[in-house]
C-alpha positions in Angstrom: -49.0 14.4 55.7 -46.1 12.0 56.6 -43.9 13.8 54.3 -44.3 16.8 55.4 -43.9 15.7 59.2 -40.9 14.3 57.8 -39.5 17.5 55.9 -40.1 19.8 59.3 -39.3 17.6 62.1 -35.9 17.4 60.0 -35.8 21.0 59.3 -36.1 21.4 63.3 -33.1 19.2 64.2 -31.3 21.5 61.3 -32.0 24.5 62.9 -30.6 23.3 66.3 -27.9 21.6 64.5 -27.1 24.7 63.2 -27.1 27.0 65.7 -25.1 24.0 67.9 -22.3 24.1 65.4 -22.3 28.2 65.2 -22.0 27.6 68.8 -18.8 25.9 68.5 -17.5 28.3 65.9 -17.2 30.9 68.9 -14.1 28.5 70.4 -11.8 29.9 67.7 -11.7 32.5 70.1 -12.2 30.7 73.4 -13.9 28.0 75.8 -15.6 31.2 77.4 -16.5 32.9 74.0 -18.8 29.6 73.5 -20.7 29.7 76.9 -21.1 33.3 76.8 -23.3 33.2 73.4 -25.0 29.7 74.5 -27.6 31.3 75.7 -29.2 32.6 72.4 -28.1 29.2 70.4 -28.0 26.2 72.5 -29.2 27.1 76.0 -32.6 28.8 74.4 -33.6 24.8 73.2 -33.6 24.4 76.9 -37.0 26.1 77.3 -39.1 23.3 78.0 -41.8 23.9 74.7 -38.4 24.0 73.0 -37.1 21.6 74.4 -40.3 19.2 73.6 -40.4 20.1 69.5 -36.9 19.3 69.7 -37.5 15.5 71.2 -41.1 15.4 69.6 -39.0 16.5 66.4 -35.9 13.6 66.7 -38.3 10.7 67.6 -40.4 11.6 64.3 -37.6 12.0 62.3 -36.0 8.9 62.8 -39.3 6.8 63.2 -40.3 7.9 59.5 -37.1 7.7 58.0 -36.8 3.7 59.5 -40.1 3.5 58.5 -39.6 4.4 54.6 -36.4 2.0 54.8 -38.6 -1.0 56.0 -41.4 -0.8 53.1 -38.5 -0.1 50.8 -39.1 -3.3 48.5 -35.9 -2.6 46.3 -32.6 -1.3 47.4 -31.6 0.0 44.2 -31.2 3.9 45.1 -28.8 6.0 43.8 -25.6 6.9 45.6 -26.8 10.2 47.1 -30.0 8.3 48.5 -27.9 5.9 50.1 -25.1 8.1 51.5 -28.4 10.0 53.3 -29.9 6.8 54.4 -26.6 5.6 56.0 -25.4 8.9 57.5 -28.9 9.2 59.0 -28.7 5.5 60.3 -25.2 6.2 62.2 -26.3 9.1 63.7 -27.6 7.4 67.3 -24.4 5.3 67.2 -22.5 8.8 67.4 -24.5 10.8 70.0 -26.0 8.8 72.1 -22.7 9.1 74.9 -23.0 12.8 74.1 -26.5 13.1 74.9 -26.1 10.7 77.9 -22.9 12.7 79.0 -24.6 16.8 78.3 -28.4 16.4 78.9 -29.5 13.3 80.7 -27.1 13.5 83.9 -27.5 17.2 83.5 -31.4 16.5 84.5 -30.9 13.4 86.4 -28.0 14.9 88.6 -27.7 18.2 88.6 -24.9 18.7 86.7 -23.9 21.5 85.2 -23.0 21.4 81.2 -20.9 24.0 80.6 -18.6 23.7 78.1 -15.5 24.0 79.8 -16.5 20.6 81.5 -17.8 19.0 78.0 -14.4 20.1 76.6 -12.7 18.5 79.4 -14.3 15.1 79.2 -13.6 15.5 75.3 -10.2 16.4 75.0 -8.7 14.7 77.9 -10.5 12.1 79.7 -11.9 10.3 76.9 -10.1 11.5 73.9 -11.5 8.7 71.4 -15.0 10.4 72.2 -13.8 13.7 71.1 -12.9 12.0 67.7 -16.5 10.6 67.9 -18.2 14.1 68.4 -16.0 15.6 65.3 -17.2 13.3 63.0 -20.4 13.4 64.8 -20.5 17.2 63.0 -19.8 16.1 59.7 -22.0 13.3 59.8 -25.0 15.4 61.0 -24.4 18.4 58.8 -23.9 16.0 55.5 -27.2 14.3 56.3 -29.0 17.5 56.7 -27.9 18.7 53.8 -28.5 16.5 51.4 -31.8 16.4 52.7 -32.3 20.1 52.3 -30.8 20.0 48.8 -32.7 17.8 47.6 -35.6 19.4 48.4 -34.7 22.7 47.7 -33.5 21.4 44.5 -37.4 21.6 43.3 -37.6 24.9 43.9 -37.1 27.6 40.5 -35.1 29.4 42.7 -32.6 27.4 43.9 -30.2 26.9 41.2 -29.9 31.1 41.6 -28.8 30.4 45.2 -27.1 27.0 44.6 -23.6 28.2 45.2 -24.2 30.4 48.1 -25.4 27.6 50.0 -23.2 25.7 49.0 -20.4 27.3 50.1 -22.2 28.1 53.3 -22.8 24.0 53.8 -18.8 24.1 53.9 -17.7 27.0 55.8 -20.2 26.2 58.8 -18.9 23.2 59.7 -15.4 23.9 58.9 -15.2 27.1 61.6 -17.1 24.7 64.0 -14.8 22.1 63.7 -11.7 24.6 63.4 -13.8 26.6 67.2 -14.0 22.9 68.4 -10.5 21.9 67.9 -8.9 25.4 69.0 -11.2 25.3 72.3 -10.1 21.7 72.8 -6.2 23.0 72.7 -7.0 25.6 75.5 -8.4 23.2 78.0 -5.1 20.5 76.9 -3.3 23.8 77.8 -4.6 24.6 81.0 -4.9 21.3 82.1 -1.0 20.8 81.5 -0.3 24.4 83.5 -3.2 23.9 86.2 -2.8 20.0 87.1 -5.1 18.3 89.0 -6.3 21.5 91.1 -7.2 23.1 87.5 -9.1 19.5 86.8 -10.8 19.3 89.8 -11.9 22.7 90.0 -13.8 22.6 86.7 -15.6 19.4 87.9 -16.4 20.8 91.3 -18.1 23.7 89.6 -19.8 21.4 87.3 -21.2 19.4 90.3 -19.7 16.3 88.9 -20.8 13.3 91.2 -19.7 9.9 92.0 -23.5 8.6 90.5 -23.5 10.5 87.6 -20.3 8.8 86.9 -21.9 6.1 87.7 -24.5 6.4 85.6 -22.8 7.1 82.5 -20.1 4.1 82.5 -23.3 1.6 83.0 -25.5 3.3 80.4 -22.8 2.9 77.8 -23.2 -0.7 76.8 -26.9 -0.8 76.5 -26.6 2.5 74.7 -24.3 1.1 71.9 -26.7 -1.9 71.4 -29.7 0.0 71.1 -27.8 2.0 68.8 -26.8 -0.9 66.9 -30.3 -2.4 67.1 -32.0 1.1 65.7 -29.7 1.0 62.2 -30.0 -2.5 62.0 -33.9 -3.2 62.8 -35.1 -1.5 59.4 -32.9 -4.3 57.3 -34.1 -6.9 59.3 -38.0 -6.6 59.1 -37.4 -5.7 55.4 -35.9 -9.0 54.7 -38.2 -10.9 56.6 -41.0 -8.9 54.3 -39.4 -9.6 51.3 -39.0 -13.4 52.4 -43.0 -13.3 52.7 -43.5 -11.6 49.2 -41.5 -14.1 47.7 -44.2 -17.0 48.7 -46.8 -14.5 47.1 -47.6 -13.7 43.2 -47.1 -9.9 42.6 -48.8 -8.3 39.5 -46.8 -7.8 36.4 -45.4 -4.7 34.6 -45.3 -4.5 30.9 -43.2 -2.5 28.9 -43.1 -0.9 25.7 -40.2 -3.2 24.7 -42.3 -6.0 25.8 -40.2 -6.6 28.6 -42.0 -8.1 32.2 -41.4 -7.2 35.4 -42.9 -8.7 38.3 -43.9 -6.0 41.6 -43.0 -7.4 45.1 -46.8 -7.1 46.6 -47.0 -3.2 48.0 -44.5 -2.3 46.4 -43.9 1.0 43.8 -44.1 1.2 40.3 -40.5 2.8 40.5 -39.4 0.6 43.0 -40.0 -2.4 40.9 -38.3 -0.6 37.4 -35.4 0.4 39.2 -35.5 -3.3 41.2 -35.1 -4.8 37.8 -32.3 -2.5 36.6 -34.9 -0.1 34.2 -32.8 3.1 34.6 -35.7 5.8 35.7 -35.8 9.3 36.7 -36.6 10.6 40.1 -35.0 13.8 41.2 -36.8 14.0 44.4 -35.7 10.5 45.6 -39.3 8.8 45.0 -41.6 11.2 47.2 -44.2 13.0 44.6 -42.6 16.1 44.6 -40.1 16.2 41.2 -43.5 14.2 39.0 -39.8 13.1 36.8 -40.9 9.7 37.5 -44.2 10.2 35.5 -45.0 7.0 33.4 -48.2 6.7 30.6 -50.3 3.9 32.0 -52.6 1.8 29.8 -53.8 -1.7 30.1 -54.9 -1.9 34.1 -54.7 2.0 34.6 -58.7 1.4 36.0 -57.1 -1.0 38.4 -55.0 1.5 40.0 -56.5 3.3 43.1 -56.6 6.6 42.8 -54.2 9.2 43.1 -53.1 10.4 46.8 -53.4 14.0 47.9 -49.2 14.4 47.2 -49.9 12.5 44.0 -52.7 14.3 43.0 -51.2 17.8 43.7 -48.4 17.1 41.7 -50.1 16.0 38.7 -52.4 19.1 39.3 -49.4 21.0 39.2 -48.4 19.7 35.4 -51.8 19.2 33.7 -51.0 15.9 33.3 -53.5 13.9 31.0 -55.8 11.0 31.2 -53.4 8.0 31.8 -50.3 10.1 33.5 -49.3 8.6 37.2 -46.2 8.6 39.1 -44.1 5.6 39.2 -43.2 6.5 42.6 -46.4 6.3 44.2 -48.6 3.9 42.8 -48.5 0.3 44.2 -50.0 -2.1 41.3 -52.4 -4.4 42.6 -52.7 -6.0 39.2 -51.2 -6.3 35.9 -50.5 -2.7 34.2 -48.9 -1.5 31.0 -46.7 1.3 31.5 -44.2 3.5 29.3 -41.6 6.4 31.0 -42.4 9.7 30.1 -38.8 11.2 30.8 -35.4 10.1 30.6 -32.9 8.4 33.5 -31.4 11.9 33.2 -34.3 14.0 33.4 -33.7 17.6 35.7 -36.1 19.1 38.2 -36.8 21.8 35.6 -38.0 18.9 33.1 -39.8 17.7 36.4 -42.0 21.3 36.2 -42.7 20.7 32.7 -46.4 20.2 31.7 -46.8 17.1 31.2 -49.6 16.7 28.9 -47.0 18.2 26.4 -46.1 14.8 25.5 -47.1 14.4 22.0 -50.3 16.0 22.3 -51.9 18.0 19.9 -53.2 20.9 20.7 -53.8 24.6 19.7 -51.4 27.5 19.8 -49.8 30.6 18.5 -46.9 30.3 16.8 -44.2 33.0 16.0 -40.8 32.8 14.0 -38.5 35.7 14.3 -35.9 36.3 11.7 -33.1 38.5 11.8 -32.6 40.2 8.2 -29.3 40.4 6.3 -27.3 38.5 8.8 -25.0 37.4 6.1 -24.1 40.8 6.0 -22.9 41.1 9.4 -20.3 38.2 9.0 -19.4 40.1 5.6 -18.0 43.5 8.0 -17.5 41.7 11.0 -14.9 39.5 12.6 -16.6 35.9 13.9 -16.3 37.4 17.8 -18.3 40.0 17.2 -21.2 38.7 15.1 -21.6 36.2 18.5 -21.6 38.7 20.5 -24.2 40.9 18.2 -26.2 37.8 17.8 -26.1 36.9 21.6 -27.1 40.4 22.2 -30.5 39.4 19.6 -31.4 36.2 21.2 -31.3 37.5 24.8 -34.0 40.6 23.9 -36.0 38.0 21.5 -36.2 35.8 24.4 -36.8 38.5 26.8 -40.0 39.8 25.2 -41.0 35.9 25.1 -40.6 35.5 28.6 -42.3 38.8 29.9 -45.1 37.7 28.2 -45.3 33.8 28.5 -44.3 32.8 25.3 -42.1 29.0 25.2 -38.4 29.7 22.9 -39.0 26.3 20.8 -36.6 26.3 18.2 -33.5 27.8 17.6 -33.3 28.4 13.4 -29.8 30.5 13.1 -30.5 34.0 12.6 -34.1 33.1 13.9 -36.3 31.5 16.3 -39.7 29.9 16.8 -41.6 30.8 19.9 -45.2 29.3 21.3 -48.0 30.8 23.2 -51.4 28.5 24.6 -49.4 25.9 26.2 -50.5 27.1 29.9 -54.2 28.2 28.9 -56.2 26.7 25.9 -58.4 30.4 26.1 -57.8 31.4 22.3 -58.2 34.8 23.4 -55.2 35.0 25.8 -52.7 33.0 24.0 -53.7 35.8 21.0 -52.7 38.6 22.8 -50.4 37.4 24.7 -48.4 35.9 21.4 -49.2 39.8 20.2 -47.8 41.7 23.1 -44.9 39.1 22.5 -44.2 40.8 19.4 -44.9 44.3 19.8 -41.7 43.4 22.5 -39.4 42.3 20.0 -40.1 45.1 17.4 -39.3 47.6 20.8 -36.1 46.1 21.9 -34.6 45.9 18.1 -34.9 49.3 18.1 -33.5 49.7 21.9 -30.8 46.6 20.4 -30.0 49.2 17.4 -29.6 52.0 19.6 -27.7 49.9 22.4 -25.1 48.9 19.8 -24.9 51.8 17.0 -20.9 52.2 17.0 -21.0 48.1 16.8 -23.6 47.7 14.0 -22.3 48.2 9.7 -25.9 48.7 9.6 -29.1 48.7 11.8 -30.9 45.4 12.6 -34.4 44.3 11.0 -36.5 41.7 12.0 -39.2 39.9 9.9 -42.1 38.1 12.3 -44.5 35.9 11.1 -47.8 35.0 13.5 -50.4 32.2 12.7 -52.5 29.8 15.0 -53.4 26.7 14.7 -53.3 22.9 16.0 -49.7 21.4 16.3 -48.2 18.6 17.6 -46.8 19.7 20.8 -43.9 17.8 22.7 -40.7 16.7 23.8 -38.3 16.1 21.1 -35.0 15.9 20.1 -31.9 13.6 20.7 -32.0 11.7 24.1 -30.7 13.3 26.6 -31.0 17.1 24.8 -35.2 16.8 24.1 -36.9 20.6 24.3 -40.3 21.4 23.8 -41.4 22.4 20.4 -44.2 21.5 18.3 -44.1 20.0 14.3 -47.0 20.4 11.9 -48.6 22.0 9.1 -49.4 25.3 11.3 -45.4 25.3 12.1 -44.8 24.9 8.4 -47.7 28.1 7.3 -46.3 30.0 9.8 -42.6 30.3 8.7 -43.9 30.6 4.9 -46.3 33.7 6.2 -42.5 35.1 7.8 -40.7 34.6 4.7 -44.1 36.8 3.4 -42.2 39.8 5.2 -39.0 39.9 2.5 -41.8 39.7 -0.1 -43.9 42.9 1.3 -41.1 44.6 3.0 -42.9 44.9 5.5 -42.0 43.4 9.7 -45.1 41.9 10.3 -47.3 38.9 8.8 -50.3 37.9 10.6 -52.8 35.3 9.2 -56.2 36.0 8.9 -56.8 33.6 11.7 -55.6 35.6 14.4 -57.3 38.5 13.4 -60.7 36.1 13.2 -60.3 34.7 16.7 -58.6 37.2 18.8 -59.8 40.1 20.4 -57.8 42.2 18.0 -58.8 44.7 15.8 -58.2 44.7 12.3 -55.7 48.1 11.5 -57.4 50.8 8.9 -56.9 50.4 5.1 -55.4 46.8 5.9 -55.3 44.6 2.3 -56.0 40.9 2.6 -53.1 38.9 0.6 -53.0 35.0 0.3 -50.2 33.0 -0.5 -50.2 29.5 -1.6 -48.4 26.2 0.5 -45.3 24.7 -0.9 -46.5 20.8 -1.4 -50.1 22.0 -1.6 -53.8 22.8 -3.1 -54.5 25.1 -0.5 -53.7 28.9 0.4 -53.9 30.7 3.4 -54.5 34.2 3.8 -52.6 36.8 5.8 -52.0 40.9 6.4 -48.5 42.9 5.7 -48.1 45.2 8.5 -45.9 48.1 8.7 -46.4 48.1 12.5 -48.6 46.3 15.5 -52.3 46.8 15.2 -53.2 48.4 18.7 -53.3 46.2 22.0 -55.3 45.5 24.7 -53.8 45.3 28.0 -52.6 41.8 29.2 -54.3 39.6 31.5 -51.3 39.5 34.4 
């Protein structure tokens, strides 16, 4: 609840930010050009219900952003967190003499805002304000948007959009600055042609008073220390907290290294970690949203109160197993043994990851896909063009896997390995969806042979290889470049029943299994074959086939 009052009272002082600075884009054509469109961007937040989100919207903003500073018990945060938390902080500093100058005499003494006046204040009676207000913009439109990217940064469609808004974060405030400072030149200009009649006029018409003056030169110093007082109170009462936690014995954190930390009292588990230098992930900046931060908790987990409704969401949202909580978001009470799931460098698309993949076993389908006489391509072929015809492979291969759910696990050279079941554990669907998977990849060779006829010395064959069973399912790899995949002796029949497909001639090998479990039925005239494990007693038994058995319709 708090963070979402947070994310759209902030998203409501963007939107008026916004259409504020598109406002002052309009002076790159002139002072009137700005008030004539005020009406439908600035003036319409003057509508009293409006004009109430808008204050409601600015007091909760700032109150729950102070408010997360002050329980902060470490102020280890990484440079994008802080450049937020101090551009936030400077913010009143910046526009409390605007606000004072625009909007409270405007109510308290009738005076008129336009922006001819605003522009003459600005640029020529108080020039060093005018310096104020422009980086006043930048200030304000930075803050908001890190905010926004960092949450938009959790999103699967984002990094599609990334670079448009991205640009559009620079080009807005770059024509309101460029508007602002053109529209600032004009008034300098008039003022020098026009004098003190030009002056005057323009503050007649504005109804500028003697106690509005007033008003404003007295407000100024109790402004500025209020201002002050706001950025500084959150540092104050957090040190004051912190000098109370120190009298107090917080609970301890073990580590799989054996290391101990010790947790300020009410403090987070990431908090702590990253309070005691333990480099940890956390995309979304510690609020439940990213689940990068997830840790394994053992000794003490019973201890922990449950999970919140953010907390529990996300977990939700990853299947995470018995034991999985977010460092962010739990506050240890008592001793607990923990272990990082992810590492310092983990993405938002690791964050979506399911997260009881780590280690677990579990069942699924495996596929690997093999792309026959390859060595023959580099034999009529320059090195360009077998990349490009292999490109071409892989992108159909993994095509048909992701139209039909399946996971690209394993790159193998002229190959891959692909797994189905890791978002259901119905046998059923993982079955036919590892099926369909395949029936896909036999279409678009032949589509990929057609495609690329005049590029091909010959046309493309694939050999696929299908068995089920349980596997060790997981992150692996180097650190830093782990992918999902799975290891185990189902991995191991699988690729043997592929290599099957040279033997038979034939594109398909499926292992009895499937056809035992799945709701597929067993092609005409079909002959049983078994063939026996490298390294072992056993066999396992299997059917050549020239093509895919028929298919029921997928679940979508």
């Amino acid at each position: 609840m708090i963070q979402s009052l947070r994310l759209y009272s902030g998203l409501t002082l963007f939107a008026y930010v916004f259409m504020h600075l598109i406002n002052q884009a309009a002076g790159i054509i002139s002072p009137e050009a700005m008030e004539s469109i005020d009406k439908f961007t600035t003036k319409i937040w003057q509508f009293p219900p409006l004009e109430i989100l808008l204050f409601t919207a600015a007091i909760t903003h700032f109150l729950l952003a102070t408010a997360r500073l002050t329980s902060r018990r470490s102020l280890r945060l990484r440079k994008w967190e802080w450049a937020q938390m101090l551009l936030g902080l400077s913010i009143p500093f910046l526009l409390f003499r605007h606000i004072i100058a625009t909007r409270i005499i405007d109510i308290g003494f009738d005076v008129d805002s336009a922006f001819e006046r605003v522009l003459l204040d600005l640029a020529i009676f108080v020039p060093g304000q005018g310096i104020l207000h422009a980086i006043a913009v930048i200030v304000v439109w930075t803050h908001g948007c890190i905010g926004i990217h960092f949450w938009l940064r959790l999103k699967p469609f984002y990094p599609k959009w990334r670079g448009l808004l991205g640009a559009s974060a620079v080009l807005v405030p770059t024509m309101a600055l460029a508007g602002y400072g053109a529209a600032s030149a004009e008034i300098i200009r008039r003022t020098e042609e026009g004098g003190r009649k030009y002056i005057f006029g323009v503050l007649n018409a504005a109804n500028v008073n003697d106690a509005a003056v007033k008003f404003y030169e007295n407000a100024l110093l109790p402004g500025t220390i209020i201002a002050i007082a706001l950025a500084l109170a959150p540092f104050v009462v957090r040190q004051i907290r912190q000098t109370i936690d120190r009298i107090k014995r917080g609970p301890m954190l073990s580590m799989p290294n054996g290391r101990i930390i010790r947790v300020s009292p009410g403090a987070t588990a990431l908090e702590a970690l990253r309070d005691a230098g333990v480099q940890m992930a956390s995309v979304c900046g510690g609020h439940g949203r990213c689940t990068t931060c997830r840790i394994h908790c053992g000794s003490g987990l019973d201890q922990l109160a449950a999970p919140g409704t953010i907390e529990a969401a996300a977990l939700q949202s990853i299947q995470a197993p018995h034991g999985m909580r977010l460092a962010c978001q739990i506050r240890p009470q008592n001793d607990l043994a923990l272990a990082p799931l992810l590492p310092p460098n983990a993405t938002a698309q690791d964050g979506r990851r399911p997260g009881g993949l780590s280690g677990s076993e579990r069942q699924v389908v495996v596929i690997f896909t093999d792309l026959r006489d390859s060595t023959r391509l580099g034999e009529k072929k320059m090195p360009y063009d077998v990349l490009f015809i292999l490109n071409q492979f892989f992108a159909e291969m993994t095509e048909a896997l992701r139209e039909t759910g399946g996971l690209y696990a394993q790159f193998t050279g002229d190959g891959l390995m692909a797994l189905y079941g890791l978002d259901t554990n119905d046998t059923e669907t993982m079955i036919r969806d590892a099926l369909h998977g395949a029936s896909g990849m036999l279409k678009r060779i032949e589509n990929l042979n057609e495609h690329l006829k005049s590029e091909l010395p010959h046309t493309l064959r694939i050999g696929i290889g299908i068995h089920m069973g349980e596997a060790i399912v997981g992150e692996m790899g180097p650190p830093g470049r782990e992918n999902i995949t799975a290891i185990g002796d189902t991995i191991n029949i699988t690729a043997r029943l592929e290599s099957q497909t040279k033997e038979h001639g034939v594109p398909l090998v499926i292992s009895k299994a499937i056809f035992d479990h799945g709701p597929i039925p067993l092609p005409e005239n079909a002959a049983l074959h078994e063939v026996a494990l490298r390294g072992k007693d056993q066999t396992v038994a299997y059917y050549a086939l020239e093509s895919m058995p028929e298919l029921p319709e997928r679940n979508t």
